[in-house]
N, C-alpha and C positions, 0 to 999 in steps of 0.2 A: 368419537374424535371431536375435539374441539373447535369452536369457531373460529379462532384464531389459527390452529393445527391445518384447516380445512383451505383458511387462505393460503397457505404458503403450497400447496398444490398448481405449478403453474403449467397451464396447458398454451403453446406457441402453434399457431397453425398458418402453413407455407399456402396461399392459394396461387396457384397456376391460371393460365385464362381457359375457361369452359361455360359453355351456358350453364353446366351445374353447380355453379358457383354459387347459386340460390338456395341450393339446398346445403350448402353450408353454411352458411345465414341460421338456416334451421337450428343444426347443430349448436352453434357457437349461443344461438337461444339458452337451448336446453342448460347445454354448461353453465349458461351465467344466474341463472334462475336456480342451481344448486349450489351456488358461491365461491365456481373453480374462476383463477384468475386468468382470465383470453388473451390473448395478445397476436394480432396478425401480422403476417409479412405478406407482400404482395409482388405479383411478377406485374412488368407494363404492360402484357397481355389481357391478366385477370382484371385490370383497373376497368377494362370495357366491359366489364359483365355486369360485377357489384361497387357501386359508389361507398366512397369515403365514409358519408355520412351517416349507411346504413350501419356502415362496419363499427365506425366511433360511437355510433347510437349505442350496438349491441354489446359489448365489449366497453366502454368506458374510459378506451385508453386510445392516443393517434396509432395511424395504421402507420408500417414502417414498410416501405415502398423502394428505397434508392440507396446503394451503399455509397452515394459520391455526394449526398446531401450535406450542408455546412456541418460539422458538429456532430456524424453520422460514421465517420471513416473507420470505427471500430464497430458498427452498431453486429454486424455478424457472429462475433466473437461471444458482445454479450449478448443476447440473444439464445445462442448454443449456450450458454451457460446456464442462465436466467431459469426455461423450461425444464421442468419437471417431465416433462412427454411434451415434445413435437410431431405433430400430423401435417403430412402435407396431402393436401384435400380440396381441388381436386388436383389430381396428379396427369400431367396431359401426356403423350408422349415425349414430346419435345424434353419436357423437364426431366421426367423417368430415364430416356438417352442419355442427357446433361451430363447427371448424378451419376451415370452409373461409369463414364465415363472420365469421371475425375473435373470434370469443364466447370470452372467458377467466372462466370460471366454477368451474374445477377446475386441480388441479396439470399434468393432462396436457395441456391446452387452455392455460396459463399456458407452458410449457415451449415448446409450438410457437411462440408469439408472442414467447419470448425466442429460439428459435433465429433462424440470421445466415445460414444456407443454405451457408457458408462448408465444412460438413460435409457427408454425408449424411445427409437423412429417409428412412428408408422406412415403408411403411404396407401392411397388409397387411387384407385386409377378412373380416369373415365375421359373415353374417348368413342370413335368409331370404330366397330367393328373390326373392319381390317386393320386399323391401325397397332388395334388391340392385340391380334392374331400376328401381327406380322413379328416374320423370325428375328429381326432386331429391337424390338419391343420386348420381345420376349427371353430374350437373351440377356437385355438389360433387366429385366425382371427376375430372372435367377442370378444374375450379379449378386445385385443388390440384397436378394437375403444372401447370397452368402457373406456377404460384407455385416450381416446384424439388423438389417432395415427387416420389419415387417411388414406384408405386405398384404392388405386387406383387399381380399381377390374382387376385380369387378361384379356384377351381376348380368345376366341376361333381362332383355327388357325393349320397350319401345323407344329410340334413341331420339336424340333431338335431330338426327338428320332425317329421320321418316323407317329409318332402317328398323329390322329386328334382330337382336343377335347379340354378344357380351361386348360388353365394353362401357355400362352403364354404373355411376356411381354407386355405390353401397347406400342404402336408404339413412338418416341421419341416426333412428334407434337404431339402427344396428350398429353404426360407428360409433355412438355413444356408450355403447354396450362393450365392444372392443378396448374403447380409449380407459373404462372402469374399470375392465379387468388387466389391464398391463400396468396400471397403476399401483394395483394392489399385488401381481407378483412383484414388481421394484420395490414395494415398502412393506415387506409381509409383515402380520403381525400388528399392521395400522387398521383402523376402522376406517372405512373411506365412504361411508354410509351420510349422503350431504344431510347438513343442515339445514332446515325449513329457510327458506329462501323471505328475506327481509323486503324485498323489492316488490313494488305495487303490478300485478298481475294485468295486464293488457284484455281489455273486455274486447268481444266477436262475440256478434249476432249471426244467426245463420236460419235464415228461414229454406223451406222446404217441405217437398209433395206439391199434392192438387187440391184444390178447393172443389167442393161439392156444392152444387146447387140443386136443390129437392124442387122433383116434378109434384111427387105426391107423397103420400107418407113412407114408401117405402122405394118408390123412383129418384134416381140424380142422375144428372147431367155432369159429367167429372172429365178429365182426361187422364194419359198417360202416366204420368208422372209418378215415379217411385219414390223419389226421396234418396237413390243411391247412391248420386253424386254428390249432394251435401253431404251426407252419413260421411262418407270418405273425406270430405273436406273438412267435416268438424274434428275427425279421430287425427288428423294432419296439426290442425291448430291446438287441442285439447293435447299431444304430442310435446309439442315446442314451448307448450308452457303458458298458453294462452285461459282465459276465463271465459269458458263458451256457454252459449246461450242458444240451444235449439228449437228454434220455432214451427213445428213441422204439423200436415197434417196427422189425421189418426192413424192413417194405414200407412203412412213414410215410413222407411229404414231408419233405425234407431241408430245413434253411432253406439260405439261398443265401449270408447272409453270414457272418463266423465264429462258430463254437461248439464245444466241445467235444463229442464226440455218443459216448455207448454206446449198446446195441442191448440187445432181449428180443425171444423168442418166448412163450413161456409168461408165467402166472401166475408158477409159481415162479421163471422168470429176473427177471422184475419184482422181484418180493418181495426174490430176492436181491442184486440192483444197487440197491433203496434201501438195505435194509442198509447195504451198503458208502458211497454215497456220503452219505447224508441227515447224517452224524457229519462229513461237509466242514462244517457250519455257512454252509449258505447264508441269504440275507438276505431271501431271496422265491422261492417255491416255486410251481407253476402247476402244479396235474394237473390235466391235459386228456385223460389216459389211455384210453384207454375197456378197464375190466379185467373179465374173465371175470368170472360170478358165481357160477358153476357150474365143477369142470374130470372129466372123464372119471375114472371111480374105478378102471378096469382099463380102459387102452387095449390094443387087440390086438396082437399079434406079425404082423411080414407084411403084411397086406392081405388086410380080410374080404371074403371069396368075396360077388361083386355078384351069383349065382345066386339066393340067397335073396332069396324075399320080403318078409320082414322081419328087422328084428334089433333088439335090446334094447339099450340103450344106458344106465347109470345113472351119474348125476350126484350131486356128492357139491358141500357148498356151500364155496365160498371167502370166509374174514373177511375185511374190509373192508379193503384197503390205506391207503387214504387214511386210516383213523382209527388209524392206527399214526405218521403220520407226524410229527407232534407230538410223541410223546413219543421219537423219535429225533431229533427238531430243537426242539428246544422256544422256541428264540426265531427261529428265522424267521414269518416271513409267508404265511401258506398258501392258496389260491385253489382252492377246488372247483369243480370243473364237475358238473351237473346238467342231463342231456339229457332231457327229458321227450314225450310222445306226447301229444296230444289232449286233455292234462290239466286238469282243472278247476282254479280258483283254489286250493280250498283243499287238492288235493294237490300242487298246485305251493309250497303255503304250509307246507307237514307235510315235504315232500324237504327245501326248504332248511332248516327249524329242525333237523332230522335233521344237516344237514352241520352245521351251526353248533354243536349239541349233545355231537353223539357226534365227532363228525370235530375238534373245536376250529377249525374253518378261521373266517378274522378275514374272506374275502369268498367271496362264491358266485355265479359267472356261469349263470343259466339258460337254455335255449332249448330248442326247441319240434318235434319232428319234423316238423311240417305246417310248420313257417316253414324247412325248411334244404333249401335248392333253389339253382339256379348260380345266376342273376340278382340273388339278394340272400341273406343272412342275418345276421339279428336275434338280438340277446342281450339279458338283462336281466342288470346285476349290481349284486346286494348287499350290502351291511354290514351290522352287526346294528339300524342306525341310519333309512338310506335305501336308495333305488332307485335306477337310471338303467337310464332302459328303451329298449329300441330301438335298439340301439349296431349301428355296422356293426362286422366286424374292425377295423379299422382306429382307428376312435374308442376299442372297447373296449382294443387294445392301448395306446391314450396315457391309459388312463383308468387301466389296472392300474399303467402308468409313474410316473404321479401317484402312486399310492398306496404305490408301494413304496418311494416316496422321502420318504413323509409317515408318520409313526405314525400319525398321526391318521386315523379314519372317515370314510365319506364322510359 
């Protein structure tokens, strides 16, 4: 299909207000980076989740918000016309009821009543649990397919109110994946296979694992640290269309999809591989590293005789990598991590003003040694502004997505 062909593919997408308005951010990436043409509408709800300026960044075009705006008073009509496929995403209850009830009260509720079905609707839900469940939710929900709307069934998962249970958006590939294939039944017979995307790819640095420090030749001093929250964070960014760059130790988790990846064992291999790369000028930076703080001041030759009882070991202290990284990248976007144990409010409050201060980092995801266990694990991350607490992986990776594609704070 042609490049030309390829633009007149026009996808419209309705957002309703929900925290996971973020991860359609994601989406709307994706799209644009295969040169489908975006175009949003927005409820006065969704406005409090995702800004103007992300939207108009990603997309290229104003975001269309108010059917009572000067010069606006038909914009519903065309609109319904305009797309090629309308996704409304996320779809809250509120809106789901609306629509299925006839109610044109709002541009996104006006747009449904102008569409002709002649296209595709889809509709993607994400709300709370019960909301989700409950019988007039769901009753609007079989409406509305029988009216023609397709409806991209929520997922089970960790909700942004702390819950577990359905009600959680569809992950953005998988929307992306839906939104390809109803494309291609509306236009059989078309290639819809995009075009190599013309637009300059968005660099992310993503450091990750442990550094090791060698007692003797075959002794270190290392921690924890898997590397399998970045791994997840990088297959997030590398995802949405991002040009990533993984900096992990030897024994980290690898992400799965592409990345450029260099290795460190030590402190000093860290130190010296940002050297090198951090003067790439990347656009958004993530250390998730977890770096010595200490490294051995005289490791031994050989391997120390395990005969002895004891032995002495001294430690000499390591400066702070991360507060170097700034002034080797001074306009990227810098994301601290801050693993904390058992800590009280106000030293959880004194770590992050610390990164923010001394580190210049613009966000700082925190978590909790008692909360990081297989079953689940929780983050909080900040701006110098607000919170968002209680993020799974997954939510925190479309939350950093948002933000690296926005100047603006949360």
């Amino acid at each position: 299909m042609s490049q030309s062909n390829l633009n007149q593919k026009n996808i419209l997408i309705l957002m309703s207000g929900s925290i996971a308005g973020y991860k359609v951010c994601s989406l709307i990436s994706q799209l644009v980076q295969k040169n489908f043409n975006v175009k949003v509408a927005m409820s006065a709800s969704a406005q409090k989740f995702v800004g103007f300026a992300t939207l108009e960044g990603l997309t290229g075009h104003p975001v269309h918000t108010d059917n009572f705006e000067p010069g606006q008073a038909m914009e519903h009509i065309y609109l319904a016309r305009w797309a090629d496929l309308i996704l409304v995403a996320p779809a809250t209850a509120n809106t789901i009821n609306k629509m299925s009830q006839g109610v044109g009260d709002d541009l996104l509720t006006t747009i449904f009543l102008a569409h002709d079905f002649k296209k595709p609707f889809l509709l993607a839900p994400a709300m709370n649990t019960k909301m989700y469940l409950h019988p007039t939710t769901q009753k609007s929900i079989t409406e509305l397919k029988n009216m023609g709307v397709e409806i991209l069934e929520a997922a089970s998962g960790v909700l942004a109110c702390g819950e577990v249970g359905y009600g959680r958006l569809l992950e953005p590939h998988l929307i992306y994946d839906e939104v390809i294939t109803r494309l291609k039944e509306y236009s059989p017979g078309m290639d819809l296979t995009p075009a190599p995307s013309p637009q300059k790819l968005m660099k992310v640095l993503i450091t990750s694992g442990g550094t090791q420090e060698p007692i003797d030749d075959v002794r270190v001093i290392t921690n924890k640290s898997t590397g399998k929250t970045a791994s997840i964070i990088a297959d997030q960014f590398s995802n949405a269309g991002f040009d990533v760059t993984y900096l992990c130790a030897e024994t980290a988790v690898r992400p799965v999809l592409n990345a450029t990846i260099f290795t460190f064992v030590t402190y000093k291999d860290l130190d010296q591989k940002l050297n090198s790369l951090l003067p790439n000028g990347y656009d958004f930076i993530i250390h998730t590293a977890a770096v010595s703080d200490y490294s051995v001041a005289q490791p031994a030759s050989g391997k120390i005789d395990s005969s002895k009882d004891t032995i002495e070991i001294k430690l000499i202290k390591n400066p702070k990598l991360i507060n170097k990284i700034k002034k080797l990248s001074p306009k990227s976007q810098l994301v601290g991590f801050k693993l904390t144990s058992q800590a009280t409010s106000s030293t959880i409050e004194a770590k992050i003003n610390d990164l923010f201060e001394n580190a210049q980092c613009d966000y700082v995801v925190q978590n909790d040694w008692i909360q990081v266990h297989s079953s689940q694990h929780v983050f909080n991350l900040y701006s110098k502004k607000d919170i968002q607490k209680n993020l799974s992986i997954t939510d925190l990776s479309f939350a950093l997505i948002t933000l690296s594609l926005n100047k603006e704070s949360l």
